[in-house]
LUMGU-546480 format. One record per residue: residue number from 0; residue in three letters; x negated, y, z of N, C-alpha, C in turn. Coordinates in pm, 1 decimal, padded with zeros to 6 digits. Atoms other than C-alpha are relative to their C-alpha. Layout:
<balums>
+-----+------+----------+----------+----------+----------+----------+----------+----------+----------+----------+
| pos | code |     n.xx |     n.yy |     n.zz |    ca.xx |    ca.yy |    ca.zz |     c.xx |     c.yy |     c.zz |
+-----+------+----------+----------+----------+----------+----------+----------+----------+----------+----------+
| NUM |  Ala |        X |        Y |        Z |        X |        Y |        Z |        X |        Y |        Z |
...
+-----+------+----------+----------+----------+----------+----------+----------+----------+----------+----------+
</balums>
This chain:
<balums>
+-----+------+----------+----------+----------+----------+----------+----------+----------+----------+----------+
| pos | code |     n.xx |     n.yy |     n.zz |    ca.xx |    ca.yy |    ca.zz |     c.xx |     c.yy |     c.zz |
+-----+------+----------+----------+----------+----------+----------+----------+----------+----------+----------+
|   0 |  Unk |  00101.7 |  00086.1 | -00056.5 |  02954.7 |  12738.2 |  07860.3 | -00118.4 |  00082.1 |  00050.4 |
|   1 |  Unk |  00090.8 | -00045.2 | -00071.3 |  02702.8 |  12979.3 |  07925.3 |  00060.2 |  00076.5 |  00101.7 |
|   2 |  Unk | -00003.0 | -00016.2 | -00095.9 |  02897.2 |  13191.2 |  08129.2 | -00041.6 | -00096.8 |  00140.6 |
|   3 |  Unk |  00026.7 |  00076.4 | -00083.7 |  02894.2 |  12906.2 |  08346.5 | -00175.0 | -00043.7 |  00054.6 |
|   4 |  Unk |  00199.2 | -00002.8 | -00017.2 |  02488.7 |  12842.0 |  08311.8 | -00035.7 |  00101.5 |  00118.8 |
|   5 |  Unk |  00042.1 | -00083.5 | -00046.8 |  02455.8 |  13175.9 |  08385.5 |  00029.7 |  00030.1 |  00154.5 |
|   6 |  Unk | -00020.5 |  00053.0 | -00142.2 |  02669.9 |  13146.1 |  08700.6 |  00002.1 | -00044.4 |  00085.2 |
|   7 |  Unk |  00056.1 |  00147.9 | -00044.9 |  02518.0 |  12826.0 |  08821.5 | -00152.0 |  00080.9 |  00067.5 |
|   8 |  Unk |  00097.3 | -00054.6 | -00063.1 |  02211.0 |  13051.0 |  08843.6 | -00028.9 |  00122.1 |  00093.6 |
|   9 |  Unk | -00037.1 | -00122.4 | -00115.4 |  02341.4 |  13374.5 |  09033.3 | -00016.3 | -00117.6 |  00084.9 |
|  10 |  Unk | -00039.6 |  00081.7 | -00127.5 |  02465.5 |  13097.7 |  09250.5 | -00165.3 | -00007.7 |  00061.5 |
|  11 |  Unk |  00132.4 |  00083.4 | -00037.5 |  02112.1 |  12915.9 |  09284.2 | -00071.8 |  00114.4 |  00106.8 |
|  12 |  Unk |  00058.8 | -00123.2 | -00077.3 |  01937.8 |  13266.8 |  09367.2 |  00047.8 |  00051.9 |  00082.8 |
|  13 |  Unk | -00112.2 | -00113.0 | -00097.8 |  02193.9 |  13451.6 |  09562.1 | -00072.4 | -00154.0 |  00155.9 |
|  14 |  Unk |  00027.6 |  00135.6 | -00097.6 |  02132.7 |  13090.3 |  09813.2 | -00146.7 | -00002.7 |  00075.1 |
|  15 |  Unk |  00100.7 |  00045.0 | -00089.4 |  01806.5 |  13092.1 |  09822.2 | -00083.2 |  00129.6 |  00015.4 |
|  16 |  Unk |  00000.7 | -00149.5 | -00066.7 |  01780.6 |  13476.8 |  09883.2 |  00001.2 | -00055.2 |  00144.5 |
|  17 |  Unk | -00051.0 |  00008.3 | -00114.3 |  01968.6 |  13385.5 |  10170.3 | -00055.3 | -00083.0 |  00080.5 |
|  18 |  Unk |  00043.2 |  00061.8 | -00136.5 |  01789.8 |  13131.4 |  10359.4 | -00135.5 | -00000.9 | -00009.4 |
|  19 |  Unk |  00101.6 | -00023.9 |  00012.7 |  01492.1 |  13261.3 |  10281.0 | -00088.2 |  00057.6 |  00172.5 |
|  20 |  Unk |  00029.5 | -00029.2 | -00204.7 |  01289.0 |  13307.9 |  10664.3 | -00075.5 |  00121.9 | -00029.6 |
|  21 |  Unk |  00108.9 | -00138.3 |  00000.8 |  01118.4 |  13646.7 |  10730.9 | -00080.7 |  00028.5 |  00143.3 |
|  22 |  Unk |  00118.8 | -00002.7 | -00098.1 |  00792.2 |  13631.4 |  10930.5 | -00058.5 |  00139.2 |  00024.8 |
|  23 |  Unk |  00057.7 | -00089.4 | -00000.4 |  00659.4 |  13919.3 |  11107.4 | -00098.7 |  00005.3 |  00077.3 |
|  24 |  Unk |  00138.3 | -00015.5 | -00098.8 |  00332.2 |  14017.6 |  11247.6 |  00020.0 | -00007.1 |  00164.7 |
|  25 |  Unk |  00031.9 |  00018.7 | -00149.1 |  00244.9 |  13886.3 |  11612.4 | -00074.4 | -00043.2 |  00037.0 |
|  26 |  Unk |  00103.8 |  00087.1 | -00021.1 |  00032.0 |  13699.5 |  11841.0 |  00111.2 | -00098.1 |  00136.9 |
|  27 |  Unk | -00021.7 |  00115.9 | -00108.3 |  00063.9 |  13413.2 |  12118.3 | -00080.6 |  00020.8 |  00061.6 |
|  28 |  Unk |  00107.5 |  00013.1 | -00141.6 | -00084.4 |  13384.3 |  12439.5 |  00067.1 | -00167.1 |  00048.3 |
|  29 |  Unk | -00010.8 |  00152.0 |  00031.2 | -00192.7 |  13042.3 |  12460.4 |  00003.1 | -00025.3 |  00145.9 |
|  30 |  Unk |  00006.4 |  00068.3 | -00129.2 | -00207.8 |  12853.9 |  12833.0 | -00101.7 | -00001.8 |  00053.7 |
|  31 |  Unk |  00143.4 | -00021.1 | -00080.9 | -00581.2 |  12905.3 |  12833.4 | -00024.5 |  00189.7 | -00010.3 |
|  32 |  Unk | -00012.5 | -00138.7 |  00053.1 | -00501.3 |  13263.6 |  12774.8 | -00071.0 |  00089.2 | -00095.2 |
|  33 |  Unk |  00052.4 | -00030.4 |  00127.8 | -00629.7 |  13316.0 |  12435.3 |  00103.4 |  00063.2 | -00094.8 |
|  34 |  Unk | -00082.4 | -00018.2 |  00087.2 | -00454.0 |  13543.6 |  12205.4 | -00038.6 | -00013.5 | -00152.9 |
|  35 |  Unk | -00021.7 |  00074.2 |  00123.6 | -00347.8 |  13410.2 |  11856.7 |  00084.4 |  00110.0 | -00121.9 |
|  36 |  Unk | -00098.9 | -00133.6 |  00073.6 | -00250.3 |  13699.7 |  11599.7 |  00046.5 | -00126.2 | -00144.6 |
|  37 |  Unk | -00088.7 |  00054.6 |  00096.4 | -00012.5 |  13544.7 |  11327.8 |  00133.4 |  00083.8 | -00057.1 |
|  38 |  Unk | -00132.4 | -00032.5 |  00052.8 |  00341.2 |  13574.5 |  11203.6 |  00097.1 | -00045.1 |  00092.7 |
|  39 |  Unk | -00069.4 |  00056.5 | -00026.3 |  00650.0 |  13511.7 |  11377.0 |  00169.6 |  00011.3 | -00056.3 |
|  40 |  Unk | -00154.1 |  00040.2 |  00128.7 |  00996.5 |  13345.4 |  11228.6 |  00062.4 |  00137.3 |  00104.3 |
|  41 |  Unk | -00053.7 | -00099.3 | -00025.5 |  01193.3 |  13659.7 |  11290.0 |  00162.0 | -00105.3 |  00056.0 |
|  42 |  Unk | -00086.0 |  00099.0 | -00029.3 |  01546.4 |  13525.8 |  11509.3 |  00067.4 |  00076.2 |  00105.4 |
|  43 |  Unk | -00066.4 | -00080.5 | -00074.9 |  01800.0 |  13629.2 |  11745.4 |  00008.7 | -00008.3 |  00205.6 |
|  44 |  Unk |  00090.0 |  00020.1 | -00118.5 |  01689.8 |  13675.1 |  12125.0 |  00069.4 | -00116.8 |  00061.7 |
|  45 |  Unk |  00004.8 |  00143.1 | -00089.0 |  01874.8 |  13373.2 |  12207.1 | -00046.8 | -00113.2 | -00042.0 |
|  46 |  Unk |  00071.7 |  00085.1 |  00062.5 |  01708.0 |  13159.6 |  11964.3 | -00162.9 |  00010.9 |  00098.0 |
|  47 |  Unk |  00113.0 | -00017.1 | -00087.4 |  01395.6 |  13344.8 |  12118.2 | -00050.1 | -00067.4 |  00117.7 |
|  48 |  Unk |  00020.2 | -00012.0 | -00076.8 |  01434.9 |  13273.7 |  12428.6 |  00005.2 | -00180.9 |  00030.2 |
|  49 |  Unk |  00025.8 |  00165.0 | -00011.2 |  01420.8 |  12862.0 |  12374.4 | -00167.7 | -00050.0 | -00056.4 |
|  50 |  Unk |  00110.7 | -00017.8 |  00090.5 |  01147.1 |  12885.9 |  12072.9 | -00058.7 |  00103.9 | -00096.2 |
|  51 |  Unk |  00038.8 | -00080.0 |  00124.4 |  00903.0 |  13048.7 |  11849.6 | -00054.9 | -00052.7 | -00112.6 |
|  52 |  Unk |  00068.9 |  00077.7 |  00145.7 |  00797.6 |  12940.7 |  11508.3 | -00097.3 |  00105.4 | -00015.0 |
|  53 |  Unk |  00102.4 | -00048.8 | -00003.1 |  00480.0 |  13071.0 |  11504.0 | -00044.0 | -00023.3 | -00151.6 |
|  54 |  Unk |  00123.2 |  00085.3 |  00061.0 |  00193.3 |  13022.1 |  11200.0 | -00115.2 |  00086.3 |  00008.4 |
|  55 |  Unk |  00165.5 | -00089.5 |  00014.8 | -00164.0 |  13160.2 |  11182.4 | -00061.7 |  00054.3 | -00108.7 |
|  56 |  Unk |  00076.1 | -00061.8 |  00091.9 | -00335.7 |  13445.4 |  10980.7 | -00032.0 | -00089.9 | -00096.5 |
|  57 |  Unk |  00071.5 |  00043.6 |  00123.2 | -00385.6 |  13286.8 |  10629.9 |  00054.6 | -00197.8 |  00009.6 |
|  58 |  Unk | -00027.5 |  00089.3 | -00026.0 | -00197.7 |  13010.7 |  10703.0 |  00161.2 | -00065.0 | -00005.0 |
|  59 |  Unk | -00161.1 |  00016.8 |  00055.4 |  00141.4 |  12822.4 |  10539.7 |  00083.6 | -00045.4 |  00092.9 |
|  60 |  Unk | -00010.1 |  00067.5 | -00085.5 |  00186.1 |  12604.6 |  10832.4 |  00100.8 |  00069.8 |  00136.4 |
|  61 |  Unk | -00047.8 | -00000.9 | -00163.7 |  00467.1 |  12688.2 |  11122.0 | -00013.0 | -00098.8 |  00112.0 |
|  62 |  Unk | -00043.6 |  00150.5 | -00140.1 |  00488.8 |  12520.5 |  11430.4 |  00076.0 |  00070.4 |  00103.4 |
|  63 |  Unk | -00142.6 | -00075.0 | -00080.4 |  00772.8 |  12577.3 |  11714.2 | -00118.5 | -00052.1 |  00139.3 |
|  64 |  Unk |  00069.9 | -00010.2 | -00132.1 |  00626.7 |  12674.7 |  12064.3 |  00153.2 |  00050.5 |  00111.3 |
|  65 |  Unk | -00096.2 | -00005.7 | -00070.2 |  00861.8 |  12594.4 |  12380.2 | -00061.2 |  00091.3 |  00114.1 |
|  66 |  Unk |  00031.7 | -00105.8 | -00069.8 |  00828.6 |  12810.8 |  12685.8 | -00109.8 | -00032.1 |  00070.6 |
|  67 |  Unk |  00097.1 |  00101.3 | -00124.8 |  00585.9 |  12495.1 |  12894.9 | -00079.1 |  00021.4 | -00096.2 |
|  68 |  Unk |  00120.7 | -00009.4 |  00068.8 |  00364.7 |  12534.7 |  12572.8 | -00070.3 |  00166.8 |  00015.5 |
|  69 |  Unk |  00058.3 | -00108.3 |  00024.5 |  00258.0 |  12918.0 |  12567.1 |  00049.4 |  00087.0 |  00186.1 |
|  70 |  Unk | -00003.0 | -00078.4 | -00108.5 |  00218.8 |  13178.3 |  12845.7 |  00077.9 |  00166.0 | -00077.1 |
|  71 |  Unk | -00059.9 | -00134.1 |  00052.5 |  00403.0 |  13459.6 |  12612.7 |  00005.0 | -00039.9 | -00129.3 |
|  72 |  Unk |  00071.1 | -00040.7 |  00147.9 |  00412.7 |  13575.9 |  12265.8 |  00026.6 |  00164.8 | -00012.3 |
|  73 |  Unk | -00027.8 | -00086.7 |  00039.1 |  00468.8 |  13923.0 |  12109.8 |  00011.5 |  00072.5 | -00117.5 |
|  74 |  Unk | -00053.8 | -00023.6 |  00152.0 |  00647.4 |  14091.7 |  11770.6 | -00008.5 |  00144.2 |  00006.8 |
|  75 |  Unk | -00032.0 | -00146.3 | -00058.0 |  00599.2 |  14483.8 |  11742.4 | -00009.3 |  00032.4 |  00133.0 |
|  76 |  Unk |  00056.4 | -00105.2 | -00199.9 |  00615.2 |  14666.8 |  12081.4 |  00089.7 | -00077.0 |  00088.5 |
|  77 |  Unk | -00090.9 |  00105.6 | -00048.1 |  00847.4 |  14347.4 |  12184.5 | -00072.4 | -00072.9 |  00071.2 |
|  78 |  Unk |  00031.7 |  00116.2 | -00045.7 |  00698.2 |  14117.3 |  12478.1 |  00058.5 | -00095.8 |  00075.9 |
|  79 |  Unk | -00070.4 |  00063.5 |  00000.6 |  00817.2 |  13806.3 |  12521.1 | -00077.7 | -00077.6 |  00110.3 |
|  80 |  Unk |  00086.0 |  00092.3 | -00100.4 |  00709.0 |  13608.2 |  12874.2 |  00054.1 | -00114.5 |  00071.2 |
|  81 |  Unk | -00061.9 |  00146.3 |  00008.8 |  00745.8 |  13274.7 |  12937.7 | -00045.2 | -00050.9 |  00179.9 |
|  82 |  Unk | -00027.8 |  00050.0 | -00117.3 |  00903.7 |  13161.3 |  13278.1 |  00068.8 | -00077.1 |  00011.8 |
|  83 |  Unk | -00056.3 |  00115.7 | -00083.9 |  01028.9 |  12933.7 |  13510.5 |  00143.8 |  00058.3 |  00131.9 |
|  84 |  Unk | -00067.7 | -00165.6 | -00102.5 |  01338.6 |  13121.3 |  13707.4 |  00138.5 | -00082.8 |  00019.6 |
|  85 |  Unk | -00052.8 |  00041.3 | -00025.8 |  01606.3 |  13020.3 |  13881.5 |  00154.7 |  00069.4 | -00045.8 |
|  86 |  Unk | -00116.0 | -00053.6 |  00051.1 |  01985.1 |  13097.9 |  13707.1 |  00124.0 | -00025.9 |  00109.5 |
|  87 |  Unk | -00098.1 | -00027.6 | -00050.6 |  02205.1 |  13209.9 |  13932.3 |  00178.7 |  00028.0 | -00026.7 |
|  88 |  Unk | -00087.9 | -00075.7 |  00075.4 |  02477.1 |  13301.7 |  13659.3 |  00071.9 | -00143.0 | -00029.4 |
|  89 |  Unk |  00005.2 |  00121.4 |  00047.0 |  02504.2 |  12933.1 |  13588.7 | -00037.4 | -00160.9 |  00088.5 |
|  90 |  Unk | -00000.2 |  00110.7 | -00086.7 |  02570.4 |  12728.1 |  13904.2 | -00197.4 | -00035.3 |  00074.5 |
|  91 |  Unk |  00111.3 |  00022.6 | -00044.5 |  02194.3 |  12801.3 |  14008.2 | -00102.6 | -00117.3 | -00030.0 |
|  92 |  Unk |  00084.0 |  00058.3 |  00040.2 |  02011.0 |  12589.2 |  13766.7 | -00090.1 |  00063.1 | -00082.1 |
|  93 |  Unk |  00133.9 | -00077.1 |  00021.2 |  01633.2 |  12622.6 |  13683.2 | -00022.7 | -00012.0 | -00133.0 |
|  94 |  Unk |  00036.7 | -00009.1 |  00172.8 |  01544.1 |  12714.5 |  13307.3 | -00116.8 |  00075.6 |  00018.0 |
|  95 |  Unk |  00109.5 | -00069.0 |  00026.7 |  01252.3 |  12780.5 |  13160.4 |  00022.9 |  00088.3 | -00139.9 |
|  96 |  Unk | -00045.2 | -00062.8 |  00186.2 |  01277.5 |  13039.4 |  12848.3 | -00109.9 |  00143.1 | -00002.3 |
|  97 |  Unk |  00035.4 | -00140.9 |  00030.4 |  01112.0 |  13323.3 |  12719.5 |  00056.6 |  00171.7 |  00026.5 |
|  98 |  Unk | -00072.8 | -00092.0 | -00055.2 |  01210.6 |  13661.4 |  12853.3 | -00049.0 |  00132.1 | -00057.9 |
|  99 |  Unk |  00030.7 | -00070.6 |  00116.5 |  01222.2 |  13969.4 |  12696.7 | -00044.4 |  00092.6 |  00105.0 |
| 100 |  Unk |  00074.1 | -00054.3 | -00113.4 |  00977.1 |  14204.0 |  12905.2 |  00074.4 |  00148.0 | -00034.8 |
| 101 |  Unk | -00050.8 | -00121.4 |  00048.2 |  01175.2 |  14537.6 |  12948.3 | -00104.1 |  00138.0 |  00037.9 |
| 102 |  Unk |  00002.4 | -00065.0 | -00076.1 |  01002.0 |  14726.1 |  13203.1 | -00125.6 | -00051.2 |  00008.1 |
| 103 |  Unk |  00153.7 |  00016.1 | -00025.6 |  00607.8 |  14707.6 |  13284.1 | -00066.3 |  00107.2 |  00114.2 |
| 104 |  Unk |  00058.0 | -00039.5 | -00128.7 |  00481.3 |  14812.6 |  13658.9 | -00010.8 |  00021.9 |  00097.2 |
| 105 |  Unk |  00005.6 |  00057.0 | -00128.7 |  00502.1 |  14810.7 |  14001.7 |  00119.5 | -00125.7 |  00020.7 |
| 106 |  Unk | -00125.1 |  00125.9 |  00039.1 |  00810.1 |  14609.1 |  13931.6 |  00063.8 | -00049.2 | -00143.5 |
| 107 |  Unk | -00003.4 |  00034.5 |  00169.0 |  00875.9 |  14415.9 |  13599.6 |  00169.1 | -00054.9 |  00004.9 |
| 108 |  Unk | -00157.5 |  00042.6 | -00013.4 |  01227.2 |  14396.0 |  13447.1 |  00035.2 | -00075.0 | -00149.6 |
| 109 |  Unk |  00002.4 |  00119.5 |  00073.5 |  01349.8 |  14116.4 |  13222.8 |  00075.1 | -00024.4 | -00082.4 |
| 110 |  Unk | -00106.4 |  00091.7 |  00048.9 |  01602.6 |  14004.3 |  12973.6 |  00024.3 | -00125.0 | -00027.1 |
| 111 |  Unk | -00030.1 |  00155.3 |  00039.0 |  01749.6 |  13667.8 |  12947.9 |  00140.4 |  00011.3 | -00068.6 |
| 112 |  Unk | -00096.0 |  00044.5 |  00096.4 |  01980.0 |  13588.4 |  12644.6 |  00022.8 | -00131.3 |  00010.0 |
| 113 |  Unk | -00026.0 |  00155.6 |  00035.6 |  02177.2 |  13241.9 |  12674.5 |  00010.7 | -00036.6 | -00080.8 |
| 114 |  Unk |  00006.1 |  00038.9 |  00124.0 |  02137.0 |  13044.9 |  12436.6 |  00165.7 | -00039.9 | -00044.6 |
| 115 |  Unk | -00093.1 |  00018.1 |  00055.9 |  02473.8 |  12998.8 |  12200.9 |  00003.0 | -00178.9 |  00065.8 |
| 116 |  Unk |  00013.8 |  00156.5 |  00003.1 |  02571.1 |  12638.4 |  12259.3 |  00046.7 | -00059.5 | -00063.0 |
| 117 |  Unk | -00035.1 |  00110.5 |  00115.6 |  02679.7 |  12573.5 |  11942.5 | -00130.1 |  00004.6 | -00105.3 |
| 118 |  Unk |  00179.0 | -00021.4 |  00091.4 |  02306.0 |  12645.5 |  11786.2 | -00048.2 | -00121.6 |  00049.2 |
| 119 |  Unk |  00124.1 |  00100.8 | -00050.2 |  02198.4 |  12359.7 |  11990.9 |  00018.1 | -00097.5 | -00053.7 |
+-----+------+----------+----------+----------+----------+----------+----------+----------+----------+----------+
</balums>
């Protein structure tokens, strides 16, 4: 019987190890172009490139920012810029998403990750 206890509680922990979220230092650039230093939900650039779960310095609170809400964000030496662009790859329909800024100056170069479409 205790084995079992005891195994009931690996279980419990091992679980909630695992869906435990890991926030890392960033900011937002808001629409009035104000930057916002916080945390962001750490995620995989095609999650990125729909939303960010943001929250603010000293603050428990996330909230999810779509690409029409913010003018960017940025995680580490990662910037993330939020457009309007026409997909050529995909019967030439217009998405808006976050883009992963590769390249910075006379000409700027971009990544776009599709989103999975079983995440949605």
């Amino acid at each position: 019987m205790k084995f079992i206890a005891l195994l009931a509680i690996v279980c419990f922990f091992h679980c909630t190890l695992i869906t435990q979220q890991t926030f890392d230092p960033g900011y937002i650039f808001t629409q009035n172009k104000d930057t916002i230093k916080g945390f962001i939900l750490v995620a995989t650039e095609s999650e990125l490139a729909q939303t960010v779960k943001f929250k603010k310095e000293g603050s428990a609170e996330w909230k999810d920012f779509k690409p029409e809400d913010l003018k960017g964000f940025g995680m580490g030496t990662d910037v993330y810029k939020s457009m309007n662009f026409l997909n050529t790859a995909e019967d030439s329909v217009r998405v808006s998403a976050f883009l992963k800024q590769l390249v910075n100056g006379e000409y700027n170069l971009y990544s776009y990750v599709k989103p999975n479409v079983n995440s949605m």
